[in-house]
PQR file of N, CA, C, O and H, with PARSE charges and radii, in Angstrom:
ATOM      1  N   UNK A   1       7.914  -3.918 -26.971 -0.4000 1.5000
ATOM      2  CA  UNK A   1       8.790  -3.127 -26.164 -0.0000 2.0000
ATOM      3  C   UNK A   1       9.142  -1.855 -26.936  0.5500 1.7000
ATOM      4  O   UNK A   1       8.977  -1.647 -28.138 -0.5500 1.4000
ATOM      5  N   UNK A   2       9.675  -1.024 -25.983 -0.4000 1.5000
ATOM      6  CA  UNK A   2       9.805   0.463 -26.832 -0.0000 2.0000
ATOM      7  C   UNK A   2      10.887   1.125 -26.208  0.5500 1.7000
ATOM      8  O   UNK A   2      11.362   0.786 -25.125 -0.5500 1.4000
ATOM      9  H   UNK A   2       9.810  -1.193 -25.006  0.4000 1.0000
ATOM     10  N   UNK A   3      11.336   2.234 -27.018 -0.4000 1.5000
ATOM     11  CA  UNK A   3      12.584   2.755 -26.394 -0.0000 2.0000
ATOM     12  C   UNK A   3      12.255   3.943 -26.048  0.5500 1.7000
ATOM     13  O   UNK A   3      13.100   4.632 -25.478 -0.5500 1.4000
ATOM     14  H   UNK A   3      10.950   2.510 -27.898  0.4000 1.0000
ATOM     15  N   UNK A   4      11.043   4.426 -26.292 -0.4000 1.5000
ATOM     16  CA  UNK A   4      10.296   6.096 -26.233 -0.0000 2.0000
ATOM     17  C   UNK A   4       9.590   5.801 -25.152  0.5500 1.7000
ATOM     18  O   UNK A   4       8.492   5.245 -25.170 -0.5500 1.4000
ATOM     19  H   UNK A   4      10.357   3.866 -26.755  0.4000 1.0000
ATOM     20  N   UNK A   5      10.467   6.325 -23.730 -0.4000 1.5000
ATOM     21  CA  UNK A   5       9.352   6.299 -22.581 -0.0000 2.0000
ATOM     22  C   UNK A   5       8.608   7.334 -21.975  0.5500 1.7000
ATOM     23  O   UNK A   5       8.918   8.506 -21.761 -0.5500 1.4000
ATOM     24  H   UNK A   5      11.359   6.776 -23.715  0.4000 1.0000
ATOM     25  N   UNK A   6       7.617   6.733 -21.744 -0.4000 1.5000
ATOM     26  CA  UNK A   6       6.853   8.013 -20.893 -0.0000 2.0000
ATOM     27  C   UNK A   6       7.209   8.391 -19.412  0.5500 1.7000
ATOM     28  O   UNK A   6       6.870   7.590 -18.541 -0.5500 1.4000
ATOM     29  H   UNK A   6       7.365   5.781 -21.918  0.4000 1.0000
ATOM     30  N   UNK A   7       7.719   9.288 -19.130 -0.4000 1.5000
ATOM     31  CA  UNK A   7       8.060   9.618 -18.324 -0.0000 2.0000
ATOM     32  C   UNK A   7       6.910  10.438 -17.258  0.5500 1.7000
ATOM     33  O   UNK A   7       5.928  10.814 -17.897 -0.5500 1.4000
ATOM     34  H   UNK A   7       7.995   9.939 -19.837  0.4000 1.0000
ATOM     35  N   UNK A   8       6.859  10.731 -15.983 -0.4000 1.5000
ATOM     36  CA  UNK A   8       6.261  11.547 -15.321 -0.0000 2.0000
ATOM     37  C   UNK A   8       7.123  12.028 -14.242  0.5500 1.7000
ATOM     38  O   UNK A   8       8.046  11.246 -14.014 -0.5500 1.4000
ATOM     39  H   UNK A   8       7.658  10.425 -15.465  0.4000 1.0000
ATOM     40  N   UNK A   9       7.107  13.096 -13.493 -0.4000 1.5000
ATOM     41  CA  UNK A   9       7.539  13.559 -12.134 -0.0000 2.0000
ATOM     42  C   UNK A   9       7.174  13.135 -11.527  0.5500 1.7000
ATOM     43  O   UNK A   9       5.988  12.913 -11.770 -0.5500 1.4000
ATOM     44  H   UNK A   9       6.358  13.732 -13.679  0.4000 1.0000
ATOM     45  N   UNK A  10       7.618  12.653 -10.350 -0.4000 1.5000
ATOM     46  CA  UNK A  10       6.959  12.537  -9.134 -0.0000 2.0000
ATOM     47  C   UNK A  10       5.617  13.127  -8.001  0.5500 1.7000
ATOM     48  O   UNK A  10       4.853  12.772  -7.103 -0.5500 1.4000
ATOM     49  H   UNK A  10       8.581  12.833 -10.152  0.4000 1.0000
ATOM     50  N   UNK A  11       6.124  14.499  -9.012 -0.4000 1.5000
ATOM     51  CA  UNK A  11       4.682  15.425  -8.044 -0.0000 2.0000
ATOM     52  C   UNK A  11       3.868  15.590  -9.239  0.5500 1.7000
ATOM     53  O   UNK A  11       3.271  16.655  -9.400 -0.5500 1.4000
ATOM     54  H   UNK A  11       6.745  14.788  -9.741  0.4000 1.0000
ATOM     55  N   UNK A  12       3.747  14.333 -10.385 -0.4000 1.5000
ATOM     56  CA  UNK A  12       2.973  14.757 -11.444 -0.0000 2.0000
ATOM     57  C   UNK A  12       1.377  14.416 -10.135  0.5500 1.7000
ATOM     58  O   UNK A  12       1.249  13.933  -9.010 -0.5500 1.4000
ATOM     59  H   UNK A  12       4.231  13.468 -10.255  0.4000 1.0000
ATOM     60  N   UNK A  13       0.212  15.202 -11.499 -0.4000 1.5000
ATOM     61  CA  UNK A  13      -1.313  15.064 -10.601 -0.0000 2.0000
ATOM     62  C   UNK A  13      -1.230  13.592 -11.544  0.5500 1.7000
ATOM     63  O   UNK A  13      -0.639  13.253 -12.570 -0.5500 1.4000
ATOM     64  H   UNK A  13       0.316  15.594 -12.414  0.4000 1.0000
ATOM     65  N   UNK A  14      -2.463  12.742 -10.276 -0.4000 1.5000
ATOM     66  CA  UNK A  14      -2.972  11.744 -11.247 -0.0000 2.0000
ATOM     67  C   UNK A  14      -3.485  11.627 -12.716  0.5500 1.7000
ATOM     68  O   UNK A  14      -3.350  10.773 -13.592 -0.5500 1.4000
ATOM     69  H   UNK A  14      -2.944  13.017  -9.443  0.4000 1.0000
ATOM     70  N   UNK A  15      -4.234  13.022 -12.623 -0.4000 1.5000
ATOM     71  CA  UNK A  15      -5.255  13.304 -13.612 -0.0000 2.0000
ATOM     72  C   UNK A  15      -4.240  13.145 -14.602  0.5500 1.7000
ATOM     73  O   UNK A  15      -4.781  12.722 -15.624 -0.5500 1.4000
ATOM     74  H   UNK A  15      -4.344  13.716 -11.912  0.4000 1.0000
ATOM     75  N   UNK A  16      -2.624  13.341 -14.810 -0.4000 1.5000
ATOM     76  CA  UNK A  16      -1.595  13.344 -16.092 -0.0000 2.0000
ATOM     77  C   UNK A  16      -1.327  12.023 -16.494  0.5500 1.7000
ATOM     78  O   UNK A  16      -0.701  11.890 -17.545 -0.5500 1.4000
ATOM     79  H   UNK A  16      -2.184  13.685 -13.980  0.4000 1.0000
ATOM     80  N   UNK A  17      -1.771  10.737 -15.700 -0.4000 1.5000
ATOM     81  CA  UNK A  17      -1.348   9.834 -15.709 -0.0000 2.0000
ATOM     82  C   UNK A  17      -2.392   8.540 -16.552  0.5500 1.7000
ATOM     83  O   UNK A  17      -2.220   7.431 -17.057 -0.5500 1.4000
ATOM     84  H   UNK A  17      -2.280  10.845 -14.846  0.4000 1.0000
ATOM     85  N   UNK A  18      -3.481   9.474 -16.319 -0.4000 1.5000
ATOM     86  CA  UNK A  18      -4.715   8.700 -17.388 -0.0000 2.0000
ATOM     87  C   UNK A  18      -4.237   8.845 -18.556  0.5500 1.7000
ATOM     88  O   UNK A  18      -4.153   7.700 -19.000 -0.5500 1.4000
ATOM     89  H   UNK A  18      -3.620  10.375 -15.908  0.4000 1.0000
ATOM     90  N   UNK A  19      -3.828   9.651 -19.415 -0.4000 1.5000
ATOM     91  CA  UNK A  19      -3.945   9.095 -21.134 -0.0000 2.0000
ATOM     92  C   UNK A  19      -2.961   8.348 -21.054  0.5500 1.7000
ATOM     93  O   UNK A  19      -3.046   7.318 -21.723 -0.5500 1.4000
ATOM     94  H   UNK A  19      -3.896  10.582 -19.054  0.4000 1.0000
ATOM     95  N   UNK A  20      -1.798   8.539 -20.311 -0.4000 1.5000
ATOM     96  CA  UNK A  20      -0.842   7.200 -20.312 -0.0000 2.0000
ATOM     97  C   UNK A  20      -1.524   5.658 -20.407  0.5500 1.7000
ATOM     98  O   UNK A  20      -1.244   4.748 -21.187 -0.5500 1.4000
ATOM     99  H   UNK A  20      -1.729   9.376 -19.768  0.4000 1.0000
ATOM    100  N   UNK A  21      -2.503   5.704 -19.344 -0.4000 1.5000
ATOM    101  CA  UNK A  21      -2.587   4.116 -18.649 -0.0000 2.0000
ATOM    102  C   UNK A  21      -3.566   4.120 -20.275  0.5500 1.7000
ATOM    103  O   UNK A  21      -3.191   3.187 -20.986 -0.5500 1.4000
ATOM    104  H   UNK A  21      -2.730   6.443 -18.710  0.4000 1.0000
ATOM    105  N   UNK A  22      -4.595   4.903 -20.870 -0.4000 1.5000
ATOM    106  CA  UNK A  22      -5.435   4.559 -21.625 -0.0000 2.0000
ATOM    107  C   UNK A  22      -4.527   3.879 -23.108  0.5500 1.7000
ATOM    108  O   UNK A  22      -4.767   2.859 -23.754 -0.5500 1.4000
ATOM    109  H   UNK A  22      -4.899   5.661 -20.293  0.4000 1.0000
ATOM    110  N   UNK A  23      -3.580   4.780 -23.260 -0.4000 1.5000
ATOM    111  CA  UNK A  23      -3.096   4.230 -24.116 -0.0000 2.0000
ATOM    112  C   UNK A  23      -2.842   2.720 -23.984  0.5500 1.7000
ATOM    113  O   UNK A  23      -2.998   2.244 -25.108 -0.5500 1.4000
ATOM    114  H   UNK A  23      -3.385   5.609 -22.735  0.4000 1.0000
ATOM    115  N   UNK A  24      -2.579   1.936 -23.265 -0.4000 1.5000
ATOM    116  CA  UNK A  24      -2.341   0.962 -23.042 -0.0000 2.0000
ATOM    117  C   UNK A  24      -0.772   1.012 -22.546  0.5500 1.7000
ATOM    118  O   UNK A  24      -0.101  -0.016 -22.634 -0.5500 1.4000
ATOM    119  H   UNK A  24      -2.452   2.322 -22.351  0.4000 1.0000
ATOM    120  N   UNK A  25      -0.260   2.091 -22.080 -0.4000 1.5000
ATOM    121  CA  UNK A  25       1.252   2.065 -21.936 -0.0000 2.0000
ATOM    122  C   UNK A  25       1.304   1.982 -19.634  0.5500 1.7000
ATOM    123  O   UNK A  25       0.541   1.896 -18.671 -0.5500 1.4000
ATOM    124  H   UNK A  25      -0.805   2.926 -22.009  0.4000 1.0000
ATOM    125  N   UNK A  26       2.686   2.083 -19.952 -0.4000 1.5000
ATOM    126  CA  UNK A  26       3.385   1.992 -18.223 -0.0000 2.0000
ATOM    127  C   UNK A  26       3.672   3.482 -18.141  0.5500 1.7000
ATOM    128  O   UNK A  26       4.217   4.025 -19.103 -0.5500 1.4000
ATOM    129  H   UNK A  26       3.305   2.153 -20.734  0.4000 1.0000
ATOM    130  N   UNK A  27       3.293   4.290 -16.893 -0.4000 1.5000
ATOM    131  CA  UNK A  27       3.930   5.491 -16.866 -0.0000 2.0000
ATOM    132  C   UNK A  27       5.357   5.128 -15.734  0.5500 1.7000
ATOM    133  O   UNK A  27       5.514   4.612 -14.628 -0.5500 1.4000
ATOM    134  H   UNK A  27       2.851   3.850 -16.112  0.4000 1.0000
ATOM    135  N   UNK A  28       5.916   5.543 -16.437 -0.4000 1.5000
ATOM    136  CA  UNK A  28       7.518   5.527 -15.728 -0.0000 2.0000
ATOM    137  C   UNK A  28       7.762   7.191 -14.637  0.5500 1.7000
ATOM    138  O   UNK A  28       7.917   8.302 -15.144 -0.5500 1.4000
ATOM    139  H   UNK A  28       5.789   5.962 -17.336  0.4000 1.0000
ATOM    140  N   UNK A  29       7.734   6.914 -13.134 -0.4000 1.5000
ATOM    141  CA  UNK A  29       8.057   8.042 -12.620 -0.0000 2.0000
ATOM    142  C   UNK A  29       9.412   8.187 -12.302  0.5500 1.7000
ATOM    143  O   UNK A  29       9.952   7.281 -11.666 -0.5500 1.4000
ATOM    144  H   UNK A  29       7.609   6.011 -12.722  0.4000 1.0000
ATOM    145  N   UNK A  30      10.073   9.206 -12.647 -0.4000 1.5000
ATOM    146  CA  UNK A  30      11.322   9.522 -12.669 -0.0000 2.0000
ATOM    147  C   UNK A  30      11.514  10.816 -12.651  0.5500 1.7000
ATOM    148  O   UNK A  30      10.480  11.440 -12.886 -0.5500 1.4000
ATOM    149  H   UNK A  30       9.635   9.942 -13.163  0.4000 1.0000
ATOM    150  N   UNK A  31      12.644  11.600 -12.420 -0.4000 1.5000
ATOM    151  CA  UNK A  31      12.879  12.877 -12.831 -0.0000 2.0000
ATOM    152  C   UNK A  31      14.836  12.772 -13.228  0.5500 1.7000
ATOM    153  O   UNK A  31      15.384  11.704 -13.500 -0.5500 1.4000
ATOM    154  H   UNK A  31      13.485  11.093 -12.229  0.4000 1.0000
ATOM    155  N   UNK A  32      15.399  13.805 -13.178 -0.4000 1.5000
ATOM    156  CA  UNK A  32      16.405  13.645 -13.675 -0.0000 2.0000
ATOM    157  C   UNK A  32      17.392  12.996 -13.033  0.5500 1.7000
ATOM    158  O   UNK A  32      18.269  12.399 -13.657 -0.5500 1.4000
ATOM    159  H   UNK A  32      14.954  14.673 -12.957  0.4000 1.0000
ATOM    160  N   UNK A  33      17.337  13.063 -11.352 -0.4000 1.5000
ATOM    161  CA  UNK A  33      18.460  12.405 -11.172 -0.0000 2.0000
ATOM    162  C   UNK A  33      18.007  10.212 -10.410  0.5500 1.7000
ATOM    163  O   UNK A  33      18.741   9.304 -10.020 -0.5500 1.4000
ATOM    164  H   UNK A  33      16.625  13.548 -10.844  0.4000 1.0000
ATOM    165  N   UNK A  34      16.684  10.332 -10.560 -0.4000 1.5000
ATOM    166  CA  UNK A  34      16.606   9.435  -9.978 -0.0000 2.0000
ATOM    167  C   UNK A  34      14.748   8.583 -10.672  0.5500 1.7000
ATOM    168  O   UNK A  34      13.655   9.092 -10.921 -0.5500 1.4000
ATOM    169  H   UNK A  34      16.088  11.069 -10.877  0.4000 1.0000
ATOM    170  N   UNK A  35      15.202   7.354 -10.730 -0.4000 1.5000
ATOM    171  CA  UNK A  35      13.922   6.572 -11.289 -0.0000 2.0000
ATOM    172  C   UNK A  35      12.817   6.010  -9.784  0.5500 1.7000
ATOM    173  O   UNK A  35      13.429   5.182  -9.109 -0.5500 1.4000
ATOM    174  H   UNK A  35      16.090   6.940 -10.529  0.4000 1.0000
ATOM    175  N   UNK A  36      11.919   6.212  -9.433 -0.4000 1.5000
ATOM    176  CA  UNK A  36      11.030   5.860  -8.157 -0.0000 2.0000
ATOM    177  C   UNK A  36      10.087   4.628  -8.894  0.5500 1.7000
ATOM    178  O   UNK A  36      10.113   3.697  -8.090 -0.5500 1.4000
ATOM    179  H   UNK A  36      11.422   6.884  -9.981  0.4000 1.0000
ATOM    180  N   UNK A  37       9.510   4.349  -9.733 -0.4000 1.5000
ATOM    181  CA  UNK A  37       8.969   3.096 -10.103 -0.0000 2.0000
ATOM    182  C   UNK A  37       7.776   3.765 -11.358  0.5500 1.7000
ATOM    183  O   UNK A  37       7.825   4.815 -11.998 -0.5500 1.4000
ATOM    184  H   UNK A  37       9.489   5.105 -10.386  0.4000 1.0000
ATOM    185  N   UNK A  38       6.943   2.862 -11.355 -0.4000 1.5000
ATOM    186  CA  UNK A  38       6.020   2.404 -12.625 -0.0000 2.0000
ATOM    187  C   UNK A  38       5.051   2.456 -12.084  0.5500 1.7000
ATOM    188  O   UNK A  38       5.046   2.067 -10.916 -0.5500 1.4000
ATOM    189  H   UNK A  38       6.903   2.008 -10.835  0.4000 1.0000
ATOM    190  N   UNK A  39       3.702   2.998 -12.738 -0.4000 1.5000
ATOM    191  CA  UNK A  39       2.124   3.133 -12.159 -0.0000 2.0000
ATOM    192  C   UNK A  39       2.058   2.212 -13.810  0.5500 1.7000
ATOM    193  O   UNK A  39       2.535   2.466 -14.916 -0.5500 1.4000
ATOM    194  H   UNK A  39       3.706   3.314 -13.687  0.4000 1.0000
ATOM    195  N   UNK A  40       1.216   1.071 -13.270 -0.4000 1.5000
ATOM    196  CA  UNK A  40       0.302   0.349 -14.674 -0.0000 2.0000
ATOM    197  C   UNK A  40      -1.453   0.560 -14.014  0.5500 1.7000
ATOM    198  O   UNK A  40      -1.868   1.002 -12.942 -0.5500 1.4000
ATOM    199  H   UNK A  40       0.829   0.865 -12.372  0.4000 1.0000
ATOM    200  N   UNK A  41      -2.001   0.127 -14.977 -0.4000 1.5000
ATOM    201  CA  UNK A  41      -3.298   0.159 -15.218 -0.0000 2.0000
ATOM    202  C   UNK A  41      -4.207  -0.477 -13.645  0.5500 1.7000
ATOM    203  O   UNK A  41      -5.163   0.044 -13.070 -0.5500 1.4000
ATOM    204  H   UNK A  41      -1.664  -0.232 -15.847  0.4000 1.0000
ATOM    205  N   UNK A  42      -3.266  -2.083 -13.216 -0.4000 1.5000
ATOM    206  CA  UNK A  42      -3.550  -2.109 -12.082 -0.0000 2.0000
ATOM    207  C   UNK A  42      -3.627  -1.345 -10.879  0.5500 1.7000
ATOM    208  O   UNK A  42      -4.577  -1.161 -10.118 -0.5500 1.4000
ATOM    209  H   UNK A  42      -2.490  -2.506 -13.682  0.4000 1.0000
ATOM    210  N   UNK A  43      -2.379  -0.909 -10.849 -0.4000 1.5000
ATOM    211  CA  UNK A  43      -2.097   0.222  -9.536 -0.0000 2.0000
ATOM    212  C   UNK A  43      -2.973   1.019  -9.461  0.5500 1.7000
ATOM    213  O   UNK A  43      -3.640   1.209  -8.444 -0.5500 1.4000
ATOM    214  H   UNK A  43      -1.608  -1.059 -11.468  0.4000 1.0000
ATOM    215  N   UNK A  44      -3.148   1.791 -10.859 -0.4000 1.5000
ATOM    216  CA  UNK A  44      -3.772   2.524 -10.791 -0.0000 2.0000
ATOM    217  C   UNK A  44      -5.738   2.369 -10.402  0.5500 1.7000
ATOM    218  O   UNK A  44      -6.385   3.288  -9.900 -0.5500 1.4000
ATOM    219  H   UNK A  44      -2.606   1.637 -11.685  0.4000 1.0000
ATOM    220  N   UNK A  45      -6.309   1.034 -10.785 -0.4000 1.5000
ATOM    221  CA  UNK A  45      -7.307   1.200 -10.416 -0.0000 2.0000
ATOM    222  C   UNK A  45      -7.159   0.696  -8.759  0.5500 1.7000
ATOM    223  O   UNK A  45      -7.950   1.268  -8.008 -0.5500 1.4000
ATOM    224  H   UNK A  45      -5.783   0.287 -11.192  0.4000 1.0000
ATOM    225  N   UNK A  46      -6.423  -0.105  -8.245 -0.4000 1.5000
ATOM    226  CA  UNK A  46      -6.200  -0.359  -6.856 -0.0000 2.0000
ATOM    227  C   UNK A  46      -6.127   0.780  -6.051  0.5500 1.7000
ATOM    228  O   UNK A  46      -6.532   0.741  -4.889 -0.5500 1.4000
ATOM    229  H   UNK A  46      -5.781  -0.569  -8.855  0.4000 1.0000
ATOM    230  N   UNK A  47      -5.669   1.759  -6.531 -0.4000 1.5000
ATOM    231  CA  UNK A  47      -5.589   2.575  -5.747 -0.0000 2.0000
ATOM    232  C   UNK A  47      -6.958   3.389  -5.765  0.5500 1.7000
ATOM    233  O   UNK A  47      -7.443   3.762  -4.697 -0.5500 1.4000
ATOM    234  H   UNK A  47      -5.340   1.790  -7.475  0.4000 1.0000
ATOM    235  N   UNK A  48      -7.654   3.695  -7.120 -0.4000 1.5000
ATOM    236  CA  UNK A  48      -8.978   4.025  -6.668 -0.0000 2.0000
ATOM    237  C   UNK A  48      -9.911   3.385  -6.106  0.5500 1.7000
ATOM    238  O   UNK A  48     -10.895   3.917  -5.593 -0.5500 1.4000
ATOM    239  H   UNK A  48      -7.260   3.392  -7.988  0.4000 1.0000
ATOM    240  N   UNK A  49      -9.659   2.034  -6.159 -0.4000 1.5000
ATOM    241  CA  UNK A  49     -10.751   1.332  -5.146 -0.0000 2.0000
ATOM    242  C   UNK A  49     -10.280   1.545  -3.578  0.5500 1.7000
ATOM    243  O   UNK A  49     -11.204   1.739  -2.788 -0.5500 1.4000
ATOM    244  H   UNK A  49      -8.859   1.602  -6.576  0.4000 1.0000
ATOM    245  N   UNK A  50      -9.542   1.536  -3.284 -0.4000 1.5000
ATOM    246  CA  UNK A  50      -9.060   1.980  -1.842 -0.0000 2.0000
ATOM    247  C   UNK A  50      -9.525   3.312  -1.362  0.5500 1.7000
ATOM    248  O   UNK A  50     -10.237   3.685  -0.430 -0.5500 1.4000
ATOM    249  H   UNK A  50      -8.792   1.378  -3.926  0.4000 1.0000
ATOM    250  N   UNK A  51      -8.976   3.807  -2.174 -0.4000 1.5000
ATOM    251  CA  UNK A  51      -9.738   5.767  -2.374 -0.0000 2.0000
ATOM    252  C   UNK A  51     -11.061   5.224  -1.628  0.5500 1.7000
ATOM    253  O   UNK A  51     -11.061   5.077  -0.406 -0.5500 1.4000
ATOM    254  H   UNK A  51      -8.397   3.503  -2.932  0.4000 1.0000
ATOM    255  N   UNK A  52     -12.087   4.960  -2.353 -0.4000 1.5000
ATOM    256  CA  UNK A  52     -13.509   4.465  -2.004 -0.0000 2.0000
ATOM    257  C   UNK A  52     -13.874   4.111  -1.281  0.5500 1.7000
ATOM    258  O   UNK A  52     -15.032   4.373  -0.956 -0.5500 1.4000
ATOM    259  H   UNK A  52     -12.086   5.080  -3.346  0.4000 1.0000
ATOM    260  N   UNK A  53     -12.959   3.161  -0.483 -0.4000 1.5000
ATOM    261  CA  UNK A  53     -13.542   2.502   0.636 -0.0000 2.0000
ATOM    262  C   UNK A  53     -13.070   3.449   2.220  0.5500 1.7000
ATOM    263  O   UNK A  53     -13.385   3.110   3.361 -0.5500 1.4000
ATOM    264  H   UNK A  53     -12.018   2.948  -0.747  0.4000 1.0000
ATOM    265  N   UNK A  54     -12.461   4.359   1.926 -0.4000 1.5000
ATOM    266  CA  UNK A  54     -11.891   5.522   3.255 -0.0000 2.0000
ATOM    267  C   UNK A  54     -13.620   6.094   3.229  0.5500 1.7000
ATOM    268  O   UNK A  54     -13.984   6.995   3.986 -0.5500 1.4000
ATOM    269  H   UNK A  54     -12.206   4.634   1.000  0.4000 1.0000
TER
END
């Protein structure tokens, strides 16, 4: 566990969100006044397999 989080915006691009997941870490989306959730490694490929199949 860690106390140094990675943070992203909400209107971050995906493309910002890869060295996160590579590292092996959780990207945390948030901005200042409000937390919206967590992209992990799963989500993230779920969502490109979906991508694929449109």
């Amino acid at each position: 566990m860690t106390r140094d989080l990675v943070t992203v915006p909400p209107e971050a691009a995906l493309e910002s969100i890869v060295p996160i997941l590579k590292k092996g870490l959780v990207a945390v989306v948030a901005d200042e006044k409000r937390f919206y959730g967590l992209v992990t490694q799963i989500d993230f490929l779920n969502y490109l397999r979906l991508k694929l199949k449109q």
